[in-house]
PDBQT receptor file of N, H, CA, C and O in Angstrom, charges set to zero:
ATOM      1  N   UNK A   1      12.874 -10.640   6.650  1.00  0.00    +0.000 N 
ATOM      2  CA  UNK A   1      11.650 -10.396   5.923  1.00  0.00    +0.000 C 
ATOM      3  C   UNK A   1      11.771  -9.149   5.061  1.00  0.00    +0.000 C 
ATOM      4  O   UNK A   1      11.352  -9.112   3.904  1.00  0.00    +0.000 OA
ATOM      5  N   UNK A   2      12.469  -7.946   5.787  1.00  0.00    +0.000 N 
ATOM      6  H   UNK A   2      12.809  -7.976   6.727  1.00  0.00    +0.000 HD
ATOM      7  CA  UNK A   2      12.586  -6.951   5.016  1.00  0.00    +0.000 C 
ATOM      8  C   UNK A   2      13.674  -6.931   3.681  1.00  0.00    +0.000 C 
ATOM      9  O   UNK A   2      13.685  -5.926   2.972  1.00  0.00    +0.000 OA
ATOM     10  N   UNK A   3      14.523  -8.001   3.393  1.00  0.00    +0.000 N 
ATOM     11  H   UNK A   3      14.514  -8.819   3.969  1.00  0.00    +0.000 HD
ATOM     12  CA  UNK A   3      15.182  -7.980   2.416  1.00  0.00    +0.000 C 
ATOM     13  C   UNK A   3      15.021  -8.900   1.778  1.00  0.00    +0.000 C 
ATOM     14  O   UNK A   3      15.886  -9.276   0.987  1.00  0.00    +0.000 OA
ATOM     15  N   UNK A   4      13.767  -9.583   1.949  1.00  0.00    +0.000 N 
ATOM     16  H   UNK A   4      13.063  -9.277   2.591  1.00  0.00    +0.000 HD
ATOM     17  CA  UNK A   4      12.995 -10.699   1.030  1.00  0.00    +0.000 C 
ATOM     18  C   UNK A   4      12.253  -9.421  -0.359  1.00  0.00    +0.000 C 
ATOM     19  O   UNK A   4      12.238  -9.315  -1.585  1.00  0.00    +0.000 OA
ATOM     20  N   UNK A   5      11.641  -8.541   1.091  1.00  0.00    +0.000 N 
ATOM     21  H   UNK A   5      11.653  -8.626   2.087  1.00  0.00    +0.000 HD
ATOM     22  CA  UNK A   5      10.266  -7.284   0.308  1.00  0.00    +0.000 C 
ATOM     23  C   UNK A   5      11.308  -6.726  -0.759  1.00  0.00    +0.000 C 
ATOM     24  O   UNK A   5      11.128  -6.827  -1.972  1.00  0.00    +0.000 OA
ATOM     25  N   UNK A   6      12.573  -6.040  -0.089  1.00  0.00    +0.000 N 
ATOM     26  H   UNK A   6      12.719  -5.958   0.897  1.00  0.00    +0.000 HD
ATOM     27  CA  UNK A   6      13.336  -5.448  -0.893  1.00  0.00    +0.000 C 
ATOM     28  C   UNK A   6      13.405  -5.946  -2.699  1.00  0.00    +0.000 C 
ATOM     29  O   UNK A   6      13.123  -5.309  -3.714  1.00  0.00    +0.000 OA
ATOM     30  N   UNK A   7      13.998  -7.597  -2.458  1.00  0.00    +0.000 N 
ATOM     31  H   UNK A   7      14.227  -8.114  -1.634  1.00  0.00    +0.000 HD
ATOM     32  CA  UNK A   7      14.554  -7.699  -3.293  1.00  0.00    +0.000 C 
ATOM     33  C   UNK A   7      13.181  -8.093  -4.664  1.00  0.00    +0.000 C 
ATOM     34  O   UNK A   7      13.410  -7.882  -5.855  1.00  0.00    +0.000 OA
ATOM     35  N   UNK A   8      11.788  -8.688  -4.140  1.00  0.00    +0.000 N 
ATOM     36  H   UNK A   8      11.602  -8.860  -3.173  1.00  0.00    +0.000 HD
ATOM     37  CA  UNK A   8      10.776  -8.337  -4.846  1.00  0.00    +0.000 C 
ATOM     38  C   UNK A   8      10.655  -6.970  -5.433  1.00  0.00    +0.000 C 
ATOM     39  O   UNK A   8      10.471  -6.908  -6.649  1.00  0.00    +0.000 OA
ATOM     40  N   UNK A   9      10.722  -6.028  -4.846  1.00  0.00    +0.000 N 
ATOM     41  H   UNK A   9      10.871  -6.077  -3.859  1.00  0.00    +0.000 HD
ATOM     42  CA  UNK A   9      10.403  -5.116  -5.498  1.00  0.00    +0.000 C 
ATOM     43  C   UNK A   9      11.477  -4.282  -6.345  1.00  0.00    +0.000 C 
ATOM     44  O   UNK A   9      11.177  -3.549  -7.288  1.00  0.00    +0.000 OA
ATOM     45  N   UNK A  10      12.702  -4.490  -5.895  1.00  0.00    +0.000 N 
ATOM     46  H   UNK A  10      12.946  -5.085  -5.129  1.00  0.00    +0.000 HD
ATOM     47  CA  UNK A  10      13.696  -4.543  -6.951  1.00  0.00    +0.000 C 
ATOM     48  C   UNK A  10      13.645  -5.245  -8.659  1.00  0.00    +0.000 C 
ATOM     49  O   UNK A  10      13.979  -4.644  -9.680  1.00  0.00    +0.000 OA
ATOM     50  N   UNK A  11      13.227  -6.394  -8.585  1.00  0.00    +0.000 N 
ATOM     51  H   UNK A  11      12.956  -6.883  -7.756  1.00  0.00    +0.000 HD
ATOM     52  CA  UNK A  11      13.640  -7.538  -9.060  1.00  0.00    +0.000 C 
ATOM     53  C   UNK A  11      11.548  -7.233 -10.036  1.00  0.00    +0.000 C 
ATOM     54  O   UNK A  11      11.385  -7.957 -11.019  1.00  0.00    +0.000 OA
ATOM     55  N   UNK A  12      10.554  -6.465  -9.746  1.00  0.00    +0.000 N 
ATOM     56  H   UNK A  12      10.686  -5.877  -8.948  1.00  0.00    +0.000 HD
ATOM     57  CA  UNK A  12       9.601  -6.550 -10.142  1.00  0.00    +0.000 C 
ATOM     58  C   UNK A  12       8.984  -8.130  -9.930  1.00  0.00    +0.000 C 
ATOM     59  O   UNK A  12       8.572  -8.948 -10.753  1.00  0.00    +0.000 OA
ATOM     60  N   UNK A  13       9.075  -8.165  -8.863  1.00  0.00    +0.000 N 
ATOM     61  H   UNK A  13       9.409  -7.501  -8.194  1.00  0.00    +0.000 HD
ATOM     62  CA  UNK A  13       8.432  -9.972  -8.444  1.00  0.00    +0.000 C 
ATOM     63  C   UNK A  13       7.009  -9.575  -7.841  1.00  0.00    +0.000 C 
ATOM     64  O   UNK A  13       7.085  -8.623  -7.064  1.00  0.00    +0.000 OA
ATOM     65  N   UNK A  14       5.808 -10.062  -8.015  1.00  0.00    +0.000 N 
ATOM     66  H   UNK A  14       5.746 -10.836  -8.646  1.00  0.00    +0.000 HD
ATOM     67  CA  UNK A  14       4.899 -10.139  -7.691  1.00  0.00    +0.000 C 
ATOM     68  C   UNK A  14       5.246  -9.990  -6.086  1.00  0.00    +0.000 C 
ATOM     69  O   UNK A  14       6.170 -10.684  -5.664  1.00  0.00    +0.000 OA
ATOM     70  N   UNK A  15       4.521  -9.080  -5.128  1.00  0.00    +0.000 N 
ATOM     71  H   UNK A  15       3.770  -8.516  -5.470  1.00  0.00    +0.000 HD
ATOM     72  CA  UNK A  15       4.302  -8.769  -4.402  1.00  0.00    +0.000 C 
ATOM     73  C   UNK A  15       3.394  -8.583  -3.236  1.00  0.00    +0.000 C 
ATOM     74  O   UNK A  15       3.701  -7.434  -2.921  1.00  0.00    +0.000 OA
ATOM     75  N   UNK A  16       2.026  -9.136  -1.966  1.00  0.00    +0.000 N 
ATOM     76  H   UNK A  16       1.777 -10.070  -2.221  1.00  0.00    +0.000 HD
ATOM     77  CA  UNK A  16       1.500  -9.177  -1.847  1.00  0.00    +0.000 C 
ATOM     78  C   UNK A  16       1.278  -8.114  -0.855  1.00  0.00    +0.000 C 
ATOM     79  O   UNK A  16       2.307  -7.868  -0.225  1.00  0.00    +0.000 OA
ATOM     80  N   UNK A  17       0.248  -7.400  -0.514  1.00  0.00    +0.000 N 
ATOM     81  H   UNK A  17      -0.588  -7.600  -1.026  1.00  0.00    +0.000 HD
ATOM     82  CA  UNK A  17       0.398  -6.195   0.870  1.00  0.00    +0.000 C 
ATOM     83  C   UNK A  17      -1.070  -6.055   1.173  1.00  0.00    +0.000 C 
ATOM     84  O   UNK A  17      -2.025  -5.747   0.460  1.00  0.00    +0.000 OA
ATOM     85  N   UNK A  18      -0.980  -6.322   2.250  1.00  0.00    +0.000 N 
ATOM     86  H   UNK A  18      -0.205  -6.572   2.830  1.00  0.00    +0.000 HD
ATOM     87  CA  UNK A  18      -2.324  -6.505   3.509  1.00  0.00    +0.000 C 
ATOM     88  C   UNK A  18      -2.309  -5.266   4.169  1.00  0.00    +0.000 C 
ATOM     89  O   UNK A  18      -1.269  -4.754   4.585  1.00  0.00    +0.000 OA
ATOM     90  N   UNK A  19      -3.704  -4.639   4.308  1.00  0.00    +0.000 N 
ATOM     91  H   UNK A  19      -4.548  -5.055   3.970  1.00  0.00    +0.000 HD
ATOM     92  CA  UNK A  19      -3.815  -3.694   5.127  1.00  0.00    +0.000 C 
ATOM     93  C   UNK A  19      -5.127  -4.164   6.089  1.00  0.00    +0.000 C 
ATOM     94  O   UNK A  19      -6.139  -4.766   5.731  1.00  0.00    +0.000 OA
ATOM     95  N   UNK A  20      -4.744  -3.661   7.476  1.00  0.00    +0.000 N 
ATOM     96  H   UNK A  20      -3.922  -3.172   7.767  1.00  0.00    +0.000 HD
ATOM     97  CA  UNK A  20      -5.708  -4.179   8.408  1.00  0.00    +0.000 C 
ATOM     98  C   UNK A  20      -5.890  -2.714   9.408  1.00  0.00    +0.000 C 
ATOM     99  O   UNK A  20      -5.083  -1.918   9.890  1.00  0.00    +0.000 OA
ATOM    100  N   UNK A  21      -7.418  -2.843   9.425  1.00  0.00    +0.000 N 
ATOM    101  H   UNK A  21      -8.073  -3.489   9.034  1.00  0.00    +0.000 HD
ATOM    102  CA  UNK A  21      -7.977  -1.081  10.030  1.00  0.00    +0.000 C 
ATOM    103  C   UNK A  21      -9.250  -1.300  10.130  1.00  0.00    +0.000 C 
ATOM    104  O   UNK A  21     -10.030  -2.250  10.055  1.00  0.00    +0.000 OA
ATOM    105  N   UNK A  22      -9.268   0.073  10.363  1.00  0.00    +0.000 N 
ATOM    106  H   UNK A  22      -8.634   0.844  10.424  1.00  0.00    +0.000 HD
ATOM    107  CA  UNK A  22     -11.016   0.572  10.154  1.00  0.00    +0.000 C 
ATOM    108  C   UNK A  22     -11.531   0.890   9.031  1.00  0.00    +0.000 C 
ATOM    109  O   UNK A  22     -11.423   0.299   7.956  1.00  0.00    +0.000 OA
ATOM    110  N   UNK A  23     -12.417   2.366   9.423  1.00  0.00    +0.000 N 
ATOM    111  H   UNK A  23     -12.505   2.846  10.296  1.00  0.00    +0.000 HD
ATOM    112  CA  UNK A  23     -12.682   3.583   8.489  1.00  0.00    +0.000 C 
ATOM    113  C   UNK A  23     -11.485   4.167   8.006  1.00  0.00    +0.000 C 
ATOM    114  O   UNK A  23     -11.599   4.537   6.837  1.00  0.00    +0.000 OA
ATOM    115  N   UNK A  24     -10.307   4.386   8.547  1.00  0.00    +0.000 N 
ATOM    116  H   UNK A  24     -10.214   4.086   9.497  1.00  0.00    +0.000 HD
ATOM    117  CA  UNK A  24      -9.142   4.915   8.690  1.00  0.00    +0.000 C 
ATOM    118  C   UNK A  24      -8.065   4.094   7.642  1.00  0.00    +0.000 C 
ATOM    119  O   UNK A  24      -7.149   4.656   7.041  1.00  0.00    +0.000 OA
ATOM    120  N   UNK A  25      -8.352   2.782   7.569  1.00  0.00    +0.000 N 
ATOM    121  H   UNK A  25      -9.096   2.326   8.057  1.00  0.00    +0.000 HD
ATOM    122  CA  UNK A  25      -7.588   2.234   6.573  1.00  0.00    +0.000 C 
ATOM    123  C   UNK A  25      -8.346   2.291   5.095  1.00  0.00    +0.000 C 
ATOM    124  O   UNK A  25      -7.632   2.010   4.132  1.00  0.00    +0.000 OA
ATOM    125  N   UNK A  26      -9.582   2.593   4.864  1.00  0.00    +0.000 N 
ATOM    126  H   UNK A  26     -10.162   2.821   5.646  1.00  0.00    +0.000 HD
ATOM    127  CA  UNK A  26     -10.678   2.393   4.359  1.00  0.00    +0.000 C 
ATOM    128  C   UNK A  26     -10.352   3.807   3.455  1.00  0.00    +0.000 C 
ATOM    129  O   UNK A  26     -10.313   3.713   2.228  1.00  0.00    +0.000 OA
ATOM    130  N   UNK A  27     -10.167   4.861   3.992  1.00  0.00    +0.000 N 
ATOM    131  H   UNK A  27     -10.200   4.937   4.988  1.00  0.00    +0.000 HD
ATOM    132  CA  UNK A  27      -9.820   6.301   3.722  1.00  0.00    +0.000 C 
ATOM    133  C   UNK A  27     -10.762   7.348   3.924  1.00  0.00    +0.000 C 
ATOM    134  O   UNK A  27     -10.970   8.276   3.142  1.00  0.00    +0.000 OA
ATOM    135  N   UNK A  28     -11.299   7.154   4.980  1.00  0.00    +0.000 N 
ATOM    136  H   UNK A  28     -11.130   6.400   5.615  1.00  0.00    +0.000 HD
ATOM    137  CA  UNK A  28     -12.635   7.951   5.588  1.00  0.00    +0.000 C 
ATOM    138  C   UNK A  28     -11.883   9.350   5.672  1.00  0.00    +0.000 C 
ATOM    139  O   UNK A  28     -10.718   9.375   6.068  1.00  0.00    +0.000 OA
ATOM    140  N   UNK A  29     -12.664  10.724   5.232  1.00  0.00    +0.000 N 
ATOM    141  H   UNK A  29     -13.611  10.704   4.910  1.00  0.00    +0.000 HD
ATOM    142  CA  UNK A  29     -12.232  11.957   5.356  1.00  0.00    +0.000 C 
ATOM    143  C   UNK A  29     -11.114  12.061   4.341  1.00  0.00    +0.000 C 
ATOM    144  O   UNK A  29     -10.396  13.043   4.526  1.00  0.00    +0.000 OA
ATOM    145  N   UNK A  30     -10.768  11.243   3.250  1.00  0.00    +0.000 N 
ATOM    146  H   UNK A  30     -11.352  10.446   3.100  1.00  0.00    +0.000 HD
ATOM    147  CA  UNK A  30      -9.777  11.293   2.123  1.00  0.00    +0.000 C 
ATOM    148  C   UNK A  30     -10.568  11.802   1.234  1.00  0.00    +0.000 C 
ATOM    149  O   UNK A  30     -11.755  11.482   1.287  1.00  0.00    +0.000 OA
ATOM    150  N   UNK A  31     -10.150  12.639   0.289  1.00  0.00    +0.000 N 
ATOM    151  H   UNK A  31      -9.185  12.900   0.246  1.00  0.00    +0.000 HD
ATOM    152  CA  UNK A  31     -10.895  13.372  -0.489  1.00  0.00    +0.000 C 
ATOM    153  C   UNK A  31     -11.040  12.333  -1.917  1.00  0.00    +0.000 C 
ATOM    154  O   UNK A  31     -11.819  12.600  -2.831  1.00  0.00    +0.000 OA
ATOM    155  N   UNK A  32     -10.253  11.272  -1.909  1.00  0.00    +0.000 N 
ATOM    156  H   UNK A  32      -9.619  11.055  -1.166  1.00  0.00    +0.000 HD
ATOM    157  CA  UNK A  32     -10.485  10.117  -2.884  1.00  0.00    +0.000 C 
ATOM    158  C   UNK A  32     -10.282   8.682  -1.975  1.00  0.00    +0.000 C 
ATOM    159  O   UNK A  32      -9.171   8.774  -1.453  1.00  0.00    +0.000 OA
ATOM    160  N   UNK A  33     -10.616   8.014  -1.774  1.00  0.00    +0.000 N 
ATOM    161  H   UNK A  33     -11.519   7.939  -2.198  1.00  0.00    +0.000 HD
ATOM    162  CA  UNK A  33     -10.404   7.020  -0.926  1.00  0.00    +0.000 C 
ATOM    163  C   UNK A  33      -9.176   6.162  -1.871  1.00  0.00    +0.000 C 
ATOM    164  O   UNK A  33      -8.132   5.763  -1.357  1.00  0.00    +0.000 OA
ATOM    165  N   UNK A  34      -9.525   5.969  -3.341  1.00  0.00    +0.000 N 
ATOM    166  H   UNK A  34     -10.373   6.293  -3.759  1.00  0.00    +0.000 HD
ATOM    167  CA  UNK A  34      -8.392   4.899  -4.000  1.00  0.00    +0.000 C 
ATOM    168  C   UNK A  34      -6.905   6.075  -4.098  1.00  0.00    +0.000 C 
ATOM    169  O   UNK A  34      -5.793   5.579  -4.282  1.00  0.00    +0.000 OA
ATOM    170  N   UNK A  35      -7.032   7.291  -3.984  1.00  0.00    +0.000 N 
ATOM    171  H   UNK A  35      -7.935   7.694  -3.835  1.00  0.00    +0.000 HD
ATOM    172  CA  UNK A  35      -5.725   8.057  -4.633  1.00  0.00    +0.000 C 
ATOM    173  C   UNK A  35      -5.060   9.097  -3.351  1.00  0.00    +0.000 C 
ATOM    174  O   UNK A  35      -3.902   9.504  -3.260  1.00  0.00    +0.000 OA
ATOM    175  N   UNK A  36      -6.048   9.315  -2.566  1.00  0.00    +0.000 N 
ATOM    176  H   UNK A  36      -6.988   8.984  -2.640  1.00  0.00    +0.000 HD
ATOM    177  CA  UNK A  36      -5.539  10.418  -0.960  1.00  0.00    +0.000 C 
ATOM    178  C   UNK A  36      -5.465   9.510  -0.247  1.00  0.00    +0.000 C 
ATOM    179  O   UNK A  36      -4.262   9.268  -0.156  1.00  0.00    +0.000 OA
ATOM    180  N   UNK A  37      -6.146   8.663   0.483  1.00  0.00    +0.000 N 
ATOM    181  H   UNK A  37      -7.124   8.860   0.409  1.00  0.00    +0.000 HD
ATOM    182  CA  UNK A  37      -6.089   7.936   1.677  1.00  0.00    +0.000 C 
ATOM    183  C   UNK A  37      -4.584   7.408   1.974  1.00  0.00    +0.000 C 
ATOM    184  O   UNK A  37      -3.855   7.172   1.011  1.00  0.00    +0.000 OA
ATOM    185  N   UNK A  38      -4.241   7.273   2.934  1.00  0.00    +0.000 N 
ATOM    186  H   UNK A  38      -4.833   7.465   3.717  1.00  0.00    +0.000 HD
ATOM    187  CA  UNK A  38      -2.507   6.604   2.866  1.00  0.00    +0.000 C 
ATOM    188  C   UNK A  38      -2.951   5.408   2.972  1.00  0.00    +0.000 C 
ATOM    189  O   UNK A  38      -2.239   4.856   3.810  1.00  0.00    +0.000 OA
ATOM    190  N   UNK A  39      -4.108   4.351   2.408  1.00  0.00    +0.000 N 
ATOM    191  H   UNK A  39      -4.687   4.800   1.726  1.00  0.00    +0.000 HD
ATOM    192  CA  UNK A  39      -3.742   2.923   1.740  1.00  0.00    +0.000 C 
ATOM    193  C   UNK A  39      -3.205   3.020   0.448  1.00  0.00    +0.000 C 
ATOM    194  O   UNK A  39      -2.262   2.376  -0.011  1.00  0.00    +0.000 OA
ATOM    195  N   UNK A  40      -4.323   4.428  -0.447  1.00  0.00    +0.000 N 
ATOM    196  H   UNK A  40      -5.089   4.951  -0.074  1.00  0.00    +0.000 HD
ATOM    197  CA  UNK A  40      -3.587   4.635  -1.649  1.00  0.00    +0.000 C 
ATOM    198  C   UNK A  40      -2.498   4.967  -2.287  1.00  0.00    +0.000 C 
ATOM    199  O   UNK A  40      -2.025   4.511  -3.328  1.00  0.00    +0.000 OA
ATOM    200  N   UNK A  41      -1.968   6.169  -1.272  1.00  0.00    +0.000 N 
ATOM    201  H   UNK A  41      -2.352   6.539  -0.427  1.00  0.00    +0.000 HD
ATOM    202  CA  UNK A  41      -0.838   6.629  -0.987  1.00  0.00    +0.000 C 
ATOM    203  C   UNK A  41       0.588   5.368  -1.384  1.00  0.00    +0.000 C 
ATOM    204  O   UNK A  41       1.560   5.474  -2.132  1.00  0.00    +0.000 OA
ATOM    205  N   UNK A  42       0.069   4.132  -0.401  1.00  0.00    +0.000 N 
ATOM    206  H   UNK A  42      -0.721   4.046   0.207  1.00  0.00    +0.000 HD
ATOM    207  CA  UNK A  42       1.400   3.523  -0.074  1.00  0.00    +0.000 C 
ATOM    208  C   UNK A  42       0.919   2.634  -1.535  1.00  0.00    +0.000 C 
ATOM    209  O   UNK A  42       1.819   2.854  -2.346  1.00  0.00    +0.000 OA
ATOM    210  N   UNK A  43       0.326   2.123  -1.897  1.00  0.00    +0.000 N 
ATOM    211  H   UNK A  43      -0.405   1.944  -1.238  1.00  0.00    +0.000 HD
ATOM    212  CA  UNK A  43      -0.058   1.424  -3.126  1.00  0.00    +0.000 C 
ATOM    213  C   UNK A  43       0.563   1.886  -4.585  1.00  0.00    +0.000 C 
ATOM    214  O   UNK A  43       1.154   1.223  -5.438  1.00  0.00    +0.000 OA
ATOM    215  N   UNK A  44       0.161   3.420  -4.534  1.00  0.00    +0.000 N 
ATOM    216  H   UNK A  44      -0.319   3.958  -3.841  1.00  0.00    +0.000 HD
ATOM    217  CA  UNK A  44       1.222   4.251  -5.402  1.00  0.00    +0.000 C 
ATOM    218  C   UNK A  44       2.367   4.085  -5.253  1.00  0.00    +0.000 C 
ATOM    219  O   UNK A  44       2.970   3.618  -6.220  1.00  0.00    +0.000 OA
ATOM    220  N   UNK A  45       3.174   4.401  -3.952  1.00  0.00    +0.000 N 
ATOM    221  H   UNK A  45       2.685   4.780  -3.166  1.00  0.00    +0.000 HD
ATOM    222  CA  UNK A  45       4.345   4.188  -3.762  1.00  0.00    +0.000 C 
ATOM    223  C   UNK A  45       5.169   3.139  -4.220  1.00  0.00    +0.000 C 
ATOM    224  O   UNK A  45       6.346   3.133  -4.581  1.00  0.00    +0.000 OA
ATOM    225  N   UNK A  46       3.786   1.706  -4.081  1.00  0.00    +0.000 N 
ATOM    226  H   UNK A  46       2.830   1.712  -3.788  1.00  0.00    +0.000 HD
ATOM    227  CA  UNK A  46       4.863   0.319  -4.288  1.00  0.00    +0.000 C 
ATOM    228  C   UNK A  46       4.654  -0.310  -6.104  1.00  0.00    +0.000 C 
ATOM    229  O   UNK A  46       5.148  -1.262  -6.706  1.00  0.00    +0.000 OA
ATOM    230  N   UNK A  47       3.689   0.768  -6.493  1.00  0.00    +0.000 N 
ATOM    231  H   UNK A  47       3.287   1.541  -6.004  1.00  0.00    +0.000 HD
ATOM    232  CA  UNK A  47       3.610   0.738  -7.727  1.00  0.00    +0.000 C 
ATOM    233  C   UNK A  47       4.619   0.610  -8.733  1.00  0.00    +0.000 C 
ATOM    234  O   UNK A  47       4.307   0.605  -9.924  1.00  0.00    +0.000 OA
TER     235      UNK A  47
């Protein structure tokens, strides 16, 4: 599975990513919920 993700995101292939939580995935106590929270965080990352 992990060198399926790899090669999508190598390759710029459409990509899909599920996050499952609370408040905590949500970005409660993030000083931006879309840009601090680590959902945003990792979203940037796979940007």
């Amino acid at each position: 599975m992990l060198a399926n993700t790899a090669y999508r995101l190598n390759k710029k292939k459409k990509l899909t990513v599920g996050f499952l939580g609370g408040s905590n995935t949500e970005g409660a106590g993030a000083t931006s919920w879309d840009n601090t929270s680590w959902r945003g965080l990792v979203t940037a990352e796979l940007s």
